[in-house]
C-alpha positions in Angstrom: 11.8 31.2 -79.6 13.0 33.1 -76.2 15.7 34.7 -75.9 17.6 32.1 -73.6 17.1 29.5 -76.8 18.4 32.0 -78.9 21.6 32.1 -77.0 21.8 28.6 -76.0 22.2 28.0 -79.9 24.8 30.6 -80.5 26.5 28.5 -77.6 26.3 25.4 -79.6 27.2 26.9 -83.0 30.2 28.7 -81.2 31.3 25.3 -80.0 31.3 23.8 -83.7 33.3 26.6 -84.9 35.9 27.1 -82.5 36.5 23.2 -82.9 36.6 24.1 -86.8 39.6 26.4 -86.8 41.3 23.7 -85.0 42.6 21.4 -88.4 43.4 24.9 -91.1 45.2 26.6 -88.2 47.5 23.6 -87.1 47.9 23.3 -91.3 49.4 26.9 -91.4 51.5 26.4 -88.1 53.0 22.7 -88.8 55.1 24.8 -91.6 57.0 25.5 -88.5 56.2 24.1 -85.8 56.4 20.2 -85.7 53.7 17.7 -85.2 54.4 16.4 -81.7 55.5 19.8 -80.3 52.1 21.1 -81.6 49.9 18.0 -80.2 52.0 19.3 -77.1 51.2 23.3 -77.2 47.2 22.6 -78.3 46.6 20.2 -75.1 48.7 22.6 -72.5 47.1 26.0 -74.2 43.7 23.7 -73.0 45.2 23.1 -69.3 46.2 26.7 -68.7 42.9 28.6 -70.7 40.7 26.3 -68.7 42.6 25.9 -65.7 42.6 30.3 -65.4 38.6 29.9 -65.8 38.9 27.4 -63.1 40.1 29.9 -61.2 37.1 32.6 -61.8 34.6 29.9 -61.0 35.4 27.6 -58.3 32.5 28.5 -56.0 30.0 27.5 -59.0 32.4 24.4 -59.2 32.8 23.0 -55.6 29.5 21.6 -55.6 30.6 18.9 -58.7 32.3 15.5 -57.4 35.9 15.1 -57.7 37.9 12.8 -59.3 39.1 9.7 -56.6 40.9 7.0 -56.6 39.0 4.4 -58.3 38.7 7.1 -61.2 42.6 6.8 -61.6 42.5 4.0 -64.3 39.9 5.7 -66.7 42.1 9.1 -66.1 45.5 7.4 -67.2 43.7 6.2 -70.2 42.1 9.2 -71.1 45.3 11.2 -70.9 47.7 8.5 -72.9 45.0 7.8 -75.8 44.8 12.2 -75.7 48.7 11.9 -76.1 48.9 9.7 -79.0 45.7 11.2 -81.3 46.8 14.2 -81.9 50.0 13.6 -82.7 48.6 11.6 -85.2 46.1 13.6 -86.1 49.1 16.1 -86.9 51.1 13.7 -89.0 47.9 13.5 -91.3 47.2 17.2 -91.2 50.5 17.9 -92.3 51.2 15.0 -94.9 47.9 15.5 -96.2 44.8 18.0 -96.9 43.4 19.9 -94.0 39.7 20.1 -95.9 40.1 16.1 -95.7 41.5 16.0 -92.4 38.0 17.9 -91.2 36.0 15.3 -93.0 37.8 12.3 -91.5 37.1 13.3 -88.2 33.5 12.1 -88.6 35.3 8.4 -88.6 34.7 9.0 -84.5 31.7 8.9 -84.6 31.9 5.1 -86.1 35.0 4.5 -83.5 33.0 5.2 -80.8 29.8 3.4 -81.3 31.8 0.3 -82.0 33.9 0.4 -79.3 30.5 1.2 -77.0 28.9 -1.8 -78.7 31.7 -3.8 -77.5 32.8 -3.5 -74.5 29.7 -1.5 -73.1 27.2 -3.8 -75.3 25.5 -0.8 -76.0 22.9 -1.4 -78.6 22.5 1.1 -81.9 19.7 2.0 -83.9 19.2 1.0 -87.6 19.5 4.5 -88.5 22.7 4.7 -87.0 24.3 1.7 -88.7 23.1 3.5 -91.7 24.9 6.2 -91.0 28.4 5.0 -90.4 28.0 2.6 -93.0 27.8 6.2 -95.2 30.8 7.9 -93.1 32.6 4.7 -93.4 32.4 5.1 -97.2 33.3 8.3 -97.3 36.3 7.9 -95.4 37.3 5.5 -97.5 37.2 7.4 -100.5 38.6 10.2 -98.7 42.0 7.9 -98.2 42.2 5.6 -101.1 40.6 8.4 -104.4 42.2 10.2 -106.3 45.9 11.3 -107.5 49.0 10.7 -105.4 47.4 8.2 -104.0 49.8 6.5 -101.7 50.9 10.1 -100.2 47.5 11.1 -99.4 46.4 7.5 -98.2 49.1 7.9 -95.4 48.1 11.2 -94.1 44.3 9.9 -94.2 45.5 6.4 -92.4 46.9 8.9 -89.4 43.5 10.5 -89.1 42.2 7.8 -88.8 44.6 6.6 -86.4 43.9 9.6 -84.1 39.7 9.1 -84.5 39.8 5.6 -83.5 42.1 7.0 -79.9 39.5 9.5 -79.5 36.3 6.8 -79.6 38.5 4.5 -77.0 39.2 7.6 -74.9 35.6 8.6 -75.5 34.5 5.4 -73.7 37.2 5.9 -70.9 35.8 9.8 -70.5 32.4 8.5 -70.4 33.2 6.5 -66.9 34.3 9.9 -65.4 32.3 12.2 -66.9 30.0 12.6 -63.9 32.7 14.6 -62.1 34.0 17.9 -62.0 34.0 19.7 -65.5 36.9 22.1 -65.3 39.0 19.0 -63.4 38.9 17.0 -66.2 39.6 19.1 -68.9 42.9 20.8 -66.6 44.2 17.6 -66.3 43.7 16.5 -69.6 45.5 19.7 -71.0 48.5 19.2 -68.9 48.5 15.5 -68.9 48.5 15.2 -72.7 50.1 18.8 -73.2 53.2 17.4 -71.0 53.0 13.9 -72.1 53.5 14.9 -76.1 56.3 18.0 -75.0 58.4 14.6 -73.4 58.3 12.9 -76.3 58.7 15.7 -78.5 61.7 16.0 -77.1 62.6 12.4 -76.8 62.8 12.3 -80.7 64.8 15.1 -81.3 62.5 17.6 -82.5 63.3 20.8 -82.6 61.8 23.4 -80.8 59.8 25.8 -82.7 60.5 29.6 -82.3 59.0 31.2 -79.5 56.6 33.3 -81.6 54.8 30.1 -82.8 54.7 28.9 -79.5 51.9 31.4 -78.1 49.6 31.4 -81.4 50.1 27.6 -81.1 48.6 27.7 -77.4 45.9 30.7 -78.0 45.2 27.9 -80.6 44.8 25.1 -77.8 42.7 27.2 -75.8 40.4 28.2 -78.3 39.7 24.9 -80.2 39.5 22.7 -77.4 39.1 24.9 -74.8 36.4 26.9 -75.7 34.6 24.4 -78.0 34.2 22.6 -74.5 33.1 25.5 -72.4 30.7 27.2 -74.9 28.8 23.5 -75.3 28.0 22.7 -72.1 26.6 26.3 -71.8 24.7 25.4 -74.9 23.8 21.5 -73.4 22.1 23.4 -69.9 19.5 25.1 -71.9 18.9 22.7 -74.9 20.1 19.7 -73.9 22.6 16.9 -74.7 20.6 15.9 -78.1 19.9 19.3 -79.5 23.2 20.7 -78.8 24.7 17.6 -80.3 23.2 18.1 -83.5 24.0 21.8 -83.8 27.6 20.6 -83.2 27.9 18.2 -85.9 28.3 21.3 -88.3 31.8 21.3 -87.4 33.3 18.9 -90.0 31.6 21.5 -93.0 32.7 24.1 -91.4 36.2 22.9 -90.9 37.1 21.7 -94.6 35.1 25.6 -96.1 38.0 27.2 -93.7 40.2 25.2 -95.4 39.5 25.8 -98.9 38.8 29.7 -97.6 42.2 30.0 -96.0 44.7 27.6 -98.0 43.3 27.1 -101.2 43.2 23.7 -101.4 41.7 22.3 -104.6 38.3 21.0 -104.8 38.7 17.1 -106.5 36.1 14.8 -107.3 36.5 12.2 -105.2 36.5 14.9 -101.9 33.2 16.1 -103.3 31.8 12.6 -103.5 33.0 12.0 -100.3 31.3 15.1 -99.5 28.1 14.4 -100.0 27.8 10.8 -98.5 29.5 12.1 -95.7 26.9 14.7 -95.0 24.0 12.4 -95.6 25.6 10.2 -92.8 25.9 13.3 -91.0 22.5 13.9 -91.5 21.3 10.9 -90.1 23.0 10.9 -87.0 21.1 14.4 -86.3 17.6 13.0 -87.3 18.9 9.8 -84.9 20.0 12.1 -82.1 17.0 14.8 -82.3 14.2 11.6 -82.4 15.9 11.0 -79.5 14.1 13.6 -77.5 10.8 12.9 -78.4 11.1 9.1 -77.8 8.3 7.1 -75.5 8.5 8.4 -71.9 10.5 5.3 -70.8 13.4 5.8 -73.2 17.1 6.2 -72.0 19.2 7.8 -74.7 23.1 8.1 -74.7 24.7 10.7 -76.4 28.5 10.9 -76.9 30.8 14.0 -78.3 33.8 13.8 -78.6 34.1 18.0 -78.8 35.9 17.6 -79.8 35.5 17.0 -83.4 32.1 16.4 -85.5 32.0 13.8 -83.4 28.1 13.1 -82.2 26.9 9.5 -81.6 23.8 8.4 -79.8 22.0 5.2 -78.6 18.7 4.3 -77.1 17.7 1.9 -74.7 14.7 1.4 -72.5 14.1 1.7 -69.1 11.8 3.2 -66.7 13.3 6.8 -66.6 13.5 9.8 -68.8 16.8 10.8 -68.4 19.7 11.9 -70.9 23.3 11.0 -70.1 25.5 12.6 -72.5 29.4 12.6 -72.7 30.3 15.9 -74.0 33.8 15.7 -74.4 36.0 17.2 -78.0 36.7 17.1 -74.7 39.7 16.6 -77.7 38.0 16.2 -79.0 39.7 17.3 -77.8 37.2 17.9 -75.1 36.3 17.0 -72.4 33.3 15.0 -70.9 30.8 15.8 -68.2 27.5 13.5 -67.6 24.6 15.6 -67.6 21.3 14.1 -66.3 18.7 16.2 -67.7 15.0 15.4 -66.5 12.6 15.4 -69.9 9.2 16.9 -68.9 7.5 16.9 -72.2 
């Protein structure tokens, strides 16, 4: 293995694990910080990290396509559906376990194929049904096992909540994803960042105190931010598929640095949910990676939603060897960008 593989793989890794922190670190700051005003502070910590990197690199940049007009509709949706999930998706962090949260953020990966079968009619693999049949399973145990039930149902319900706006604003990223990188993800931070801080304060909440403010930001940057810079570095040298797979360690290591950092108790039903989770998991990497060494003529789709542990993919057959990928925790989150990559082997 070169060198440029070597790093290339660090990239993707790095991706997974900044998106990791993401759900343990929003646990320890919801204790004062609260769940909208945090959506608020993760996306606009996004829009200024990136936006400064934007800066640094607008002569590699300039040569991308900008967004237009006709873009406007997918753009509006990708920033209300990024306004609404993680304000969710901070509900259920902080009504119930963040080592669950982590795990329930594979249920994307199931949003966004359905929704792509749907309205894009795109068509999935028998593998691939297999798997989100197994992360569906696993989600459900996740919400309805085990004591206090109903409290821990509700938090789970939210999560779930927030996946199923991140497959539908998968799908609306996946329209715009051909244009410029650092664009999308700027707009998305302060379009979602500014659209949760309204209604923040809309509903009364109170505003936090300035020292959680900036770790709540730094937080933003690096979690979304990051997760989306460092895999795209990682997609230019391995590709959509491989970096994909290397991604969807991100779950695991979410719900360890949650048992690592706040102790959470290990119950039966989340190690069930565990282990059919990963062996869904596991699937949609052996889906993704057989991918790449399809017949010549095959057209594979990958989607990522950065944002979380969130890896889908899809064949179909035509006459070119091309890989379109949406790599967007964007959040996930992420942001997308289409990447054509030109299969010579």
């Amino acid at each position: 293995m070169n060198r440029k593989n070597v790093y290339a793989i660090c990239y993707a890794l790095a991706a997974a694990l900044f998106y990791a922190v993401n759900v343990p670190c929003s646990k320890l700051l919801l204790t004062n910080i609260s769940p909208t005003f945090m959506a608020a502070f993760l996306y606009l910590g996004t829009g200024i990290g990136i936006g400064a990197m934007y800066l640094f690199h607008r002569k590699d940049e300039l040569l991308q396509k900008r967004l237009s007009k006709s873009d406007m509709p997918y753009t509006i949706g990708m920033v209300a559906l990024d306004v609404i999930a993680p304000i969710l998706l901070m509900l259920g962090i902080n009504i119930g376990t963040s080592a669950n949260a982590s795990l329930l953020g594979n249920f994307e990966i199931v949003a966004t194929t359905v929704i792509a079968l749907a309205i894009f009619k795109e068509k999935v693999s028998g593998k691939l049904w297999a798997a989100i049949s197994l992360i569906t399973l696993s989600s459900i145990i996740l919400s309805f096992g085990g004591s206090g039930s109903l409290r821990f149902s509700l938090g789970s319900l939210f999560v779930l909540g927030a996946t199923v706006c991140w497959g539908i604003e998968n799908n609306c990223t996946r329209r715009i994803s051909d244009k410029n990188t650092y664009q999308i993800v700027t707009i998305k931070g302060f379009g979602s960042g500014t659209g949760s801080l309204i209604i923040a304060f809309a509903a009364g909440e109170k505003f936090p105190e300035f020292r959680y403010v900036f770790p709540a930001l730094l937080l933003g940057f690096v979690a979304y931010g990051l997760s989306i810079f460092t895999y795209i570095r990682a997609q230019k040298t391995l590709g959509a598929a491989k970096t994909s797979a290397y991604y969807a360690a991100s779950p695991f290591i979410g719900a360890f640095l949650s048992f690592v950092l706040l102790r959470e108790p290990l119950t039966a039903a989340y190690l069930t949910a565990l282990v059919i989770m990963l062996a869904g998991t596991v699937l949609v990497v052996q889906d993704t990676l057989a991918c790449r060494h399809e017949h010549e003529h095959t057209h594979c789709f990958v989607h990522t939603h950065d944002g979380s542990t969130h890896t889908h993919e899809v064949s179909h057959v035509h006459k070119h060897n091309h890989y379109l990928s949406d790599d967007h925790h964007t959040h996930k989150h992420s942001t997308a960008k289409l990447n054509k990559i030109i299969d010579h082997s």
